[in-house]
C-alpha positions in Angstrom: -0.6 -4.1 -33.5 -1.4 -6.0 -30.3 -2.7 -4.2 -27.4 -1.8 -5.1 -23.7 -4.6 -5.9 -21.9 -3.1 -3.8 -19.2 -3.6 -0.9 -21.7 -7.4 -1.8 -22.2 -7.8 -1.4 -18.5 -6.2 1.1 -18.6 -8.2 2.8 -20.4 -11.6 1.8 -19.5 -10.2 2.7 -15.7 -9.8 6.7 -17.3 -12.5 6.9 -19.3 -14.8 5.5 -16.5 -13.5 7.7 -13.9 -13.4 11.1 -16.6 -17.1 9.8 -16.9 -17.9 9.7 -13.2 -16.0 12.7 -12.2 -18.0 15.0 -14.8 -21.4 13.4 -14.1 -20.5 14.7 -10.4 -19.0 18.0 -11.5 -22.6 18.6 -13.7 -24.2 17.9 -10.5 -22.2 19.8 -8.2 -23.1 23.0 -11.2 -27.0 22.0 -11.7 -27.6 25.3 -10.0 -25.2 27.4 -11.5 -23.0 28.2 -8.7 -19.8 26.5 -7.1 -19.5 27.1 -3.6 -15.8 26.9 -2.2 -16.8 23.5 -0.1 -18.6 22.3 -3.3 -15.0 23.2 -5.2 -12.9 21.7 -2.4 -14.8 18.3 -2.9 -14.1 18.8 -6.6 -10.8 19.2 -6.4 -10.4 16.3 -4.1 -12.6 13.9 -6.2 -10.0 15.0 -9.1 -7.2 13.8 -7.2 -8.6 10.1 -5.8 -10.1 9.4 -9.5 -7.0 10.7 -11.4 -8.1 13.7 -13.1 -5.4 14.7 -15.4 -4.8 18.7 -15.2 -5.8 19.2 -18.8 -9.1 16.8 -18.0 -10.2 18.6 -14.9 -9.7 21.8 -16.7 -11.9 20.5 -19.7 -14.6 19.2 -17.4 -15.1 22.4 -15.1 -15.2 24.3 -18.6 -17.9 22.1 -20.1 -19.3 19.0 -18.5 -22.2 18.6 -20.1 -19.7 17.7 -23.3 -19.0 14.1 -21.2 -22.1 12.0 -21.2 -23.4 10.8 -17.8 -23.8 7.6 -17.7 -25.3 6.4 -13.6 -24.9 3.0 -13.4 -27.4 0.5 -14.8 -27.8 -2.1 -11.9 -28.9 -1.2 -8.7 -26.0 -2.8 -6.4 -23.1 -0.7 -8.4 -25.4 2.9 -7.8 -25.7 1.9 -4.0 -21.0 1.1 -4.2 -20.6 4.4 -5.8 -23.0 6.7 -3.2 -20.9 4.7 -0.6 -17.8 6.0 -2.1 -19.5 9.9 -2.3 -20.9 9.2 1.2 -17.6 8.1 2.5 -15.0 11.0 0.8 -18.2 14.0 2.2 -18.2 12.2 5.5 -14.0 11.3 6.4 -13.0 14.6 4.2 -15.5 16.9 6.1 -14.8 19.0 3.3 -18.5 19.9 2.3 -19.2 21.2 6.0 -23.2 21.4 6.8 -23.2 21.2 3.0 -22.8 17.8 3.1 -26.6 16.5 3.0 -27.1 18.6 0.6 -24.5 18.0 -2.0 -25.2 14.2 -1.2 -28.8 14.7 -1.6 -27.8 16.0 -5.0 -25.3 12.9 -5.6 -28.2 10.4 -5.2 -30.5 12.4 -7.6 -27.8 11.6 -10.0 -26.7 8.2 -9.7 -30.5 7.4 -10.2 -31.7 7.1 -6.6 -35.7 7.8 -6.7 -37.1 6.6 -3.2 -37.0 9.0 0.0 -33.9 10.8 -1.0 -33.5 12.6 2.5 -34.0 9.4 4.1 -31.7 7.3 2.0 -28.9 10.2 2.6 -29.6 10.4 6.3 -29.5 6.5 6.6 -26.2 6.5 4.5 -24.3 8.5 7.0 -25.4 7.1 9.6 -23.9 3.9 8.8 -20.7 5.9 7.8 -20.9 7.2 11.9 -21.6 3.6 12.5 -18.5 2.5 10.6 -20.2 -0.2 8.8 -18.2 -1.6 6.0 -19.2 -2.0 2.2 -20.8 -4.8 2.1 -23.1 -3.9 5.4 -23.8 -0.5 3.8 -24.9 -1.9 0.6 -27.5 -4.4 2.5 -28.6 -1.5 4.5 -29.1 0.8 1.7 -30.8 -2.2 -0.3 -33.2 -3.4 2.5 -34.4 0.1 2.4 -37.4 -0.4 -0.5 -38.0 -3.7 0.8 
């Protein structure tokens, strides 16, 4: 049987997001507790990465069953903390939480420098409205 390559996509696009979304939810529960903001962003995360209902309910059960896998190179960390950064800073949904959580984010895509600077300087360029591709220079030329 011939597989579509569609299908593969597909597939990889699920598993990948499954992947991110529980790496993120093991974060959000490092410290054992779920505030509501914390479960708002959740919830919304669910919905832009296309959680399936029985997936998101399989996650928040047991996350640490999904491994997490941060990304490898350095230029596809700094494209997914712009795509945290962005839904904590339009969505508002975290509140003054927002640092925080972030500051957790970063911890787990594998961010080591400053990690309260690095957050701060991230939304900053969000208030700036700088696009992708000026965020990921500024976030790079930050160990330089």
């Amino acid at each position: 049987m011939k597989q579509d390559i569609d299908d593969v996509f597909d597939a990889d696009f699920v598993d990948r997001n499954r992947g991110h979304f529980a790496s993120i939810v093991r974060i959000a529960l490092a410290d054992g507790q779920c505030s509501a903001e914390e479960k708002d962003f959740i919830d919304q995360l669910a919905n832009r990465l296309e959680i399936t209902p029985e997936d998101y309910k399989n996650i928040l059960a047991d996350p640490s069953s999904y491994p997490i896998n941060p990304p490898y190179l350095e230029i596809k960390r700094i494209e997914r903390l712009y795509d945290l950064a962005r839904m904590t800073y339009i969505d508002h949904v975290l509140g003054p939480k927002q640092k925080d959580i972030l500051k957790k984010f970063a911890i787990g895509l594998g961010f080591q420098s400053d990690i309260d600077f690095l957050v701060n300087k991230a939304l900053s360029l969000l208030v700036l409205n700088v696009d992708e591709e000026t965020f990921i220079e500024e976030i790079k030329s930050i160990d330089k």
